[in-house]
C-alpha positions in Angstrom: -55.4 94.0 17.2 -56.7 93.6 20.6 -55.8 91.4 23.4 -59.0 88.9 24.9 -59.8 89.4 28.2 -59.0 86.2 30.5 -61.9 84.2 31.9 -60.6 82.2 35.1 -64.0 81.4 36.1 -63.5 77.7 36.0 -62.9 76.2 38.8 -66.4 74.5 39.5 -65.3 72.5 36.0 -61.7 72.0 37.0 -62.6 70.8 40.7 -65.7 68.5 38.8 -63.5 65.2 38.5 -62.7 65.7 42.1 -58.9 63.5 42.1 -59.0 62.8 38.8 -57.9 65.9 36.2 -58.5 65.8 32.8 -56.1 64.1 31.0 -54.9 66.3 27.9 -52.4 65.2 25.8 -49.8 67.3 23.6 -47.9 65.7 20.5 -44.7 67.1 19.1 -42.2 64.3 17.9 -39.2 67.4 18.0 -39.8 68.5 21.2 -36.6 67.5 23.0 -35.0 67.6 20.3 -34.8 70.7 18.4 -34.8 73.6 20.8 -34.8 76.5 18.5 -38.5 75.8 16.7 -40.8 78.3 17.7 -43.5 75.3 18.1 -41.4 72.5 20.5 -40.4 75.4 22.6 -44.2 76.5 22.8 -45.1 72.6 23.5 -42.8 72.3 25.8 -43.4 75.6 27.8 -47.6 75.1 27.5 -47.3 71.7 28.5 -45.6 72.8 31.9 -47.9 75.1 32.5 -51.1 73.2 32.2 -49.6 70.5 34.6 -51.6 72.9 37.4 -54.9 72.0 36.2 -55.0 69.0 34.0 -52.9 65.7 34.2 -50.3 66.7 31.0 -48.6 64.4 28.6 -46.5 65.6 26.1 -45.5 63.2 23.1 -42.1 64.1 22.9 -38.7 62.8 20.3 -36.6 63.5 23.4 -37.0 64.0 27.4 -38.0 67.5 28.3 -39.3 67.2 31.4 -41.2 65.1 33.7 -44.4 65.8 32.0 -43.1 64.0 28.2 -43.4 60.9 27.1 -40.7 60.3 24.0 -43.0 58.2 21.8 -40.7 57.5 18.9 -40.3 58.3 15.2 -37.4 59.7 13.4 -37.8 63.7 14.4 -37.3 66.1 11.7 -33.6 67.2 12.5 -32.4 63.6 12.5 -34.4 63.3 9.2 -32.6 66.3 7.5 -29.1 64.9 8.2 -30.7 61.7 6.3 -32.5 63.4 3.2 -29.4 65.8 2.3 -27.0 62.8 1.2 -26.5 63.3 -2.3 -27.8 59.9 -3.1 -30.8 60.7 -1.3 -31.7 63.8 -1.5 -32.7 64.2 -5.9 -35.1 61.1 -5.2 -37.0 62.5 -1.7 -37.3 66.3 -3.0 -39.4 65.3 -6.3 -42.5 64.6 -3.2 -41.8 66.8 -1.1 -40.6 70.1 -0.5 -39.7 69.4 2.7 -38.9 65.7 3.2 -38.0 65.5 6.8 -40.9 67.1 8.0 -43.2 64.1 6.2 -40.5 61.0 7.5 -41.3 62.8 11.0 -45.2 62.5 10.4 -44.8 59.2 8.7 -42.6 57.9 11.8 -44.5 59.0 14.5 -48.0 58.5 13.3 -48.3 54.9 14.9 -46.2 55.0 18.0 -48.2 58.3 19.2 -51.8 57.2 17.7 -51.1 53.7 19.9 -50.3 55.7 23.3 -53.0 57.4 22.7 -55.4 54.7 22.4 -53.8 52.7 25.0 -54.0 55.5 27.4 -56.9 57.7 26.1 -57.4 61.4 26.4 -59.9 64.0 27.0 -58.5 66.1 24.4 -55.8 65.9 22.1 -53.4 69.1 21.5 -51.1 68.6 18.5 -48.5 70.9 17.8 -46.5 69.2 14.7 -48.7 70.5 12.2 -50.6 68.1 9.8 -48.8 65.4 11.3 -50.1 65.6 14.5 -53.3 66.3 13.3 -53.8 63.5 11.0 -53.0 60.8 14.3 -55.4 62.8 16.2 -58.2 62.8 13.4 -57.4 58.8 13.6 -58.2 58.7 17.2 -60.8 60.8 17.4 -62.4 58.5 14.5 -62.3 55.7 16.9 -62.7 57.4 20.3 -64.4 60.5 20.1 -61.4 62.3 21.8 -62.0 66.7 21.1 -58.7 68.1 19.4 -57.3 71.4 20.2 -54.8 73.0 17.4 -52.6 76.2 17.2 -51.3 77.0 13.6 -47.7 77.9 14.0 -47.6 78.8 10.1 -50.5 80.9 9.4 -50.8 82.8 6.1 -47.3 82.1 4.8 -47.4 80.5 1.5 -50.9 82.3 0.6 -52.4 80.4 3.5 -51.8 76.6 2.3 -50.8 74.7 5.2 -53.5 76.2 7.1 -56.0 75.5 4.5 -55.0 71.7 4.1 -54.8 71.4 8.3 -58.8 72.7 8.0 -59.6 69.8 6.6 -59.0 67.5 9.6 -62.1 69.9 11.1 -60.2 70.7 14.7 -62.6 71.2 17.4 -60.8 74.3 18.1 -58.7 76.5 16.1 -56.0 78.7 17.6 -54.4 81.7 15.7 -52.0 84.1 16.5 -53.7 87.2 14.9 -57.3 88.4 13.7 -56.1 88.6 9.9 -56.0 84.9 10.5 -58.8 84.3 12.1 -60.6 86.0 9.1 -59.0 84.5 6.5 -60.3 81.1 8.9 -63.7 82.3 8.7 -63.6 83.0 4.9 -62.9 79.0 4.5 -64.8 77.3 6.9 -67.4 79.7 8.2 -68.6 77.3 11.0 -64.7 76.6 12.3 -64.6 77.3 16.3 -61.4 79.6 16.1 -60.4 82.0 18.2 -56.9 84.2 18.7 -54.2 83.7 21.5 -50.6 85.1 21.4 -47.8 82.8 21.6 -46.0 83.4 25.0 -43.1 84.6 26.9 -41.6 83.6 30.6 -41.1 87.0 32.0 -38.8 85.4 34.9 -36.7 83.8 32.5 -36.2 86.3 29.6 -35.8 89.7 32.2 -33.1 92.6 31.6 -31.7 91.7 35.2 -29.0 89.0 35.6 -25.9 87.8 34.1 -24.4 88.7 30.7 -22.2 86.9 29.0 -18.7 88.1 26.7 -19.4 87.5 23.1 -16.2 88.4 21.8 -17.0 91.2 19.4 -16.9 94.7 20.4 -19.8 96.2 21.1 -22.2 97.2 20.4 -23.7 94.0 19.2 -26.9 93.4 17.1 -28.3 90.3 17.9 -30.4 87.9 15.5 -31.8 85.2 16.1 -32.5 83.0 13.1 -32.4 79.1 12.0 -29.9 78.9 8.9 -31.4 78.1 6.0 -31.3 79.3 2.4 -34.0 80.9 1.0 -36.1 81.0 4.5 -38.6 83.8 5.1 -36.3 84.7 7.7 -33.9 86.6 5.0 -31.1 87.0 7.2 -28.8 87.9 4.2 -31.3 91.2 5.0 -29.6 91.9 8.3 -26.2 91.4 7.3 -26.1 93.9 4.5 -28.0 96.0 6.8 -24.7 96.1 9.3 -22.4 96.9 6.5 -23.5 100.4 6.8 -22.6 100.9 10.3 -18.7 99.7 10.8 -18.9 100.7 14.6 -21.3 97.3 15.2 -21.0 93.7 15.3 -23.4 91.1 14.1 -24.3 88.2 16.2 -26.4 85.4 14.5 -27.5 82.8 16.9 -29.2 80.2 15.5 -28.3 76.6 13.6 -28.9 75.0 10.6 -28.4 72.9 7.5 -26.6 76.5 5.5 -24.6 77.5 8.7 -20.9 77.1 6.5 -23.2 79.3 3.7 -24.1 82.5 6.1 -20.4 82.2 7.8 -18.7 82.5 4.8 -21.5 85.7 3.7 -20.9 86.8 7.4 -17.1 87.3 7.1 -17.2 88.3 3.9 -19.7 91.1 4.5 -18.5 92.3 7.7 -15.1 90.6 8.7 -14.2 87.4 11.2 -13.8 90.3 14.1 -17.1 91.9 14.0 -19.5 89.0 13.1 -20.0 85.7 14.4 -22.4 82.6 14.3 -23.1 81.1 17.8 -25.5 78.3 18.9 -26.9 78.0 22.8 -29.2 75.7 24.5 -32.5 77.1 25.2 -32.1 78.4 28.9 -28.9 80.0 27.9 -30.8 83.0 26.0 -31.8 85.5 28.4 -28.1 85.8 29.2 -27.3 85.7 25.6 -30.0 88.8 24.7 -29.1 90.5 27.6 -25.7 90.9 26.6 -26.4 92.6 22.9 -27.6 96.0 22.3 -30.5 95.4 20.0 -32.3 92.5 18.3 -33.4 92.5 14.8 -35.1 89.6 12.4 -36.3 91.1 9.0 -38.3 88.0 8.4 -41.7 88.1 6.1 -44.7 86.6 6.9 -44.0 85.4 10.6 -46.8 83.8 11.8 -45.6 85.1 15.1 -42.3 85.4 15.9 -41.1 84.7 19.9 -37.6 85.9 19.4 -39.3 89.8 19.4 -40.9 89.5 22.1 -38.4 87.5 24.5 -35.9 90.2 23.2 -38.1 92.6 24.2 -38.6 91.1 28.1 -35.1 90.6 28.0 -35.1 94.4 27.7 -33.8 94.8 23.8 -35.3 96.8 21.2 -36.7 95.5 18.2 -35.9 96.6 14.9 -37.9 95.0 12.1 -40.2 94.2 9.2 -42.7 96.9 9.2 -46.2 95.1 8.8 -49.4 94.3 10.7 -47.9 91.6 13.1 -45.1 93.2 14.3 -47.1 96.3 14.8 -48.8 94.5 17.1 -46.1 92.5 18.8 -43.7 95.3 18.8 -45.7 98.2 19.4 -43.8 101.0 21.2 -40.8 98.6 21.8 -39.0 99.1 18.6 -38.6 100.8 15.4 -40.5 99.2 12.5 -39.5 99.8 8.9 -38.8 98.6 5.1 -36.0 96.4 5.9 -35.8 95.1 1.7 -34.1 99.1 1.9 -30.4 98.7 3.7 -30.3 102.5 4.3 -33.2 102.6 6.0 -33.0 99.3 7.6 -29.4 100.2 8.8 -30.7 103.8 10.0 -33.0 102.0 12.1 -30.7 99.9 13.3 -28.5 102.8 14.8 -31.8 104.9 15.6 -32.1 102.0 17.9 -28.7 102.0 19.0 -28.1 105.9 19.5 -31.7 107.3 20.6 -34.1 106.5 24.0 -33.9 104.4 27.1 -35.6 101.2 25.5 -34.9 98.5 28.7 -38.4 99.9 30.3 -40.6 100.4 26.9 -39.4 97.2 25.8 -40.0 95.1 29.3 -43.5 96.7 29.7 -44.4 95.9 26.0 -43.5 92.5 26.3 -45.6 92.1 29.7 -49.0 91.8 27.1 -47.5 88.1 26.4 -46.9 86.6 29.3 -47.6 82.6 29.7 -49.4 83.1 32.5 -51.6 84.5 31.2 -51.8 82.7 27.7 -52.1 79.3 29.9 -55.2 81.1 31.4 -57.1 81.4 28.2 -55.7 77.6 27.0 -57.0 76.2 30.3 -60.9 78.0 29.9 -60.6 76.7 26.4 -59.7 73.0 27.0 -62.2 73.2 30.0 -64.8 74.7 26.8 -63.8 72.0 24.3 -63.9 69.0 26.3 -67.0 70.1 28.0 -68.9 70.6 24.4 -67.7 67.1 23.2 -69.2 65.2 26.0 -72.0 67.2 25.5 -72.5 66.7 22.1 -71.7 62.8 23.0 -74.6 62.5 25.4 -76.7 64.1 23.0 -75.9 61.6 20.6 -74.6 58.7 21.7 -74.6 56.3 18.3 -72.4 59.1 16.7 -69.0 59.5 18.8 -67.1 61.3 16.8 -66.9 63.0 13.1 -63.4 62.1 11.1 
């Protein structure tokens, strides 16, 4: 997997509207919200980014800056709470796997499809997944407004998700890896796709600065994780992993609706003084990574998976799942291997712990995803995607859009 080249050479286009920007609008009712989703944190962090070159509105749950609007709904986290009452929850589960995710679409679908029709766009940028996409779909039915969309969920599941979120026929496709991209190809052959990394603030996430004392003695392997059961994140993974090295402590950071079920597994596995469960806001976790030894997530089928590589800017190394994303995210800044083995996952582990300097491999590893220049390539390919829909407007003006 190789790394596209960056094209700045758009300024004639960006300067074209003199004082007036494109307007581009992003849509994720969480953002705000929940800030441990790998897709509001990349919302949030894109849409303050593109503020330098376009005028930026994000449709938000929750203020997250001065560039969000929080256009109502009930956001997924809030819906969870709701659908796991044991009243509730036998009736919403026989439609839906995953209830709240459909009351956030469901709630949001009107407020965000009127703001954007009150204040139109020049392109649409969901991130909520088919959600998002089926309000933009609506107003590009009406208006004729491009949409951009990155699928945060890729192949899992055999591909599904991404095969149903064809269907709304993006003007642009985004993907994380050239598997995807194929597998893209294989489905719709005459999809516009094209592969970006997700992105990392190497200011933010560096091995210099503060650490912080997180009570267990070192040294301390860091995961970071939302807690649920039966996620492809199979934390259980990691913690019979660290039973086979005594001398380390276990620190899951993360939340979720199973947190009481992995702190009870914690403790039991590895004892109250060498594992713990802690949750931080966002901007608290380069000081959190930066004061554990090593990061590990055995997860399967990432899509992506930020938490390598901010460990890795933050100057960790990465021990995980051995398979063709996280050779390419990892690279020479871990150790890769079968982590469904404990012995082998756990002699990685301390292979990792004992052996190399990792703070410089790591750093420079994680330099190949930095946002600047991710926002680079999103900028040239909003410029490209608004740029062909007008153009394929004036060419045919009695046919606006295509639902």
């Amino acid at each position: 997997m190789t790394q596209q080249p960056i094209d700045s050479t758009n300024d004639t286009q960006l300067n074209a509207r003199g004082k007036q920007p494109y307007r581009v609008v992003l849509v994720h009712p969480s953002a705000g919200v929940n800030w441990s989703g790998g897709s509001e944190i990349f919302a949030i962090e894109l849409a303050k980014r593109l503020g330098a070159y376009f005028e930026i509105e994000l449709l938000s749950g929750a203020s997250c800056g001065t560039f969000c609007h929080p256009a109502g709904g009930l956001p997924r986290m809030n819906a969870y709470r709701m659908v796991r009452h044991p009243l509730i929850a036998p009736l919403v589960h026989r439609f839906a796997t995953h209830p709240e995710i459909v009351i956030e679409h469901l709630t949001s679908f009107i407020p965000c499809a009127l703001r954007c029709l009150t204040y139109p766009a020049d392109l649409i940028f969901p991130c909520n997944d088919y959600g998002g996409l089926a309000m933009a779909a609506f107003v590009r039915a009406l208006l004729g407004t491009p949409i951009l969309f990155t699928e945060h969920v890729g192949l899992m599941g055999g591909g599904r998700s991404l095969t149903r979120n064809l269907r709304f026929r993006p003007d642009r496709l985004v993907v994380f890896s050239e598997t995807v991209a194929t597998f893209v190809r294989a489905q719709r052959p005459n999809q516009s796709v094209s592969v970006i990394p997700n992105g990392v603030d190497l200011d933010q996430f560096t091995p210099n600065g503060s650490c912080m004392d997180l009570d267990l003695p070192k040294p301390i392997v860091i995961c970071v994780a939302s807690l649920k059961c039966h996620s492809h994140k199979r934390v259980e993974l990691a913690m019979q992993a660290m039973t086979r090295l005594p001398q380390a402590s276990l620190l899951l950071c993360g939340d979720g609706p199973d947190r009481a079920y992995f702190q009870a597994l914690g403790e039991q596995l590895l004892g109250s003084e060498r594992f713990a469960i802690c949750t931080f806001p966002y901007d608290k976790m380069p000081e959190i990574y930066r004061s554990a030894d090593v990061f590990t997530l055995p997860s399967i089928d990432e899509p992506f998976g930020l938490a390598y590589v901010e460990a890795m800017a933050s100057g960790l190394p990465v021990v995980a799942t051995d398979d063709e994303m996280r050779r390419y995210i990892v690279g020479d800044g871990g150790i890769l291997c079968d982590v469904t083995n404990p012995d082998m996952y756990a002699a990685s582990i301390a292979e990792a712990l004992n052996h190399g300097d990792w703070k410089m491999r790591s750093r420079r590893n994680a330099s190949r995803f930095s946002w600047e220049q991710v926002t680079l390539r999103y900028r040239d390919m909003i410029l490209e995607t608004i740029a062909q829909s007008k153009k394929a407007v004036s060419n045919h003006p009695d046919q606006a859009s295509q639902f």
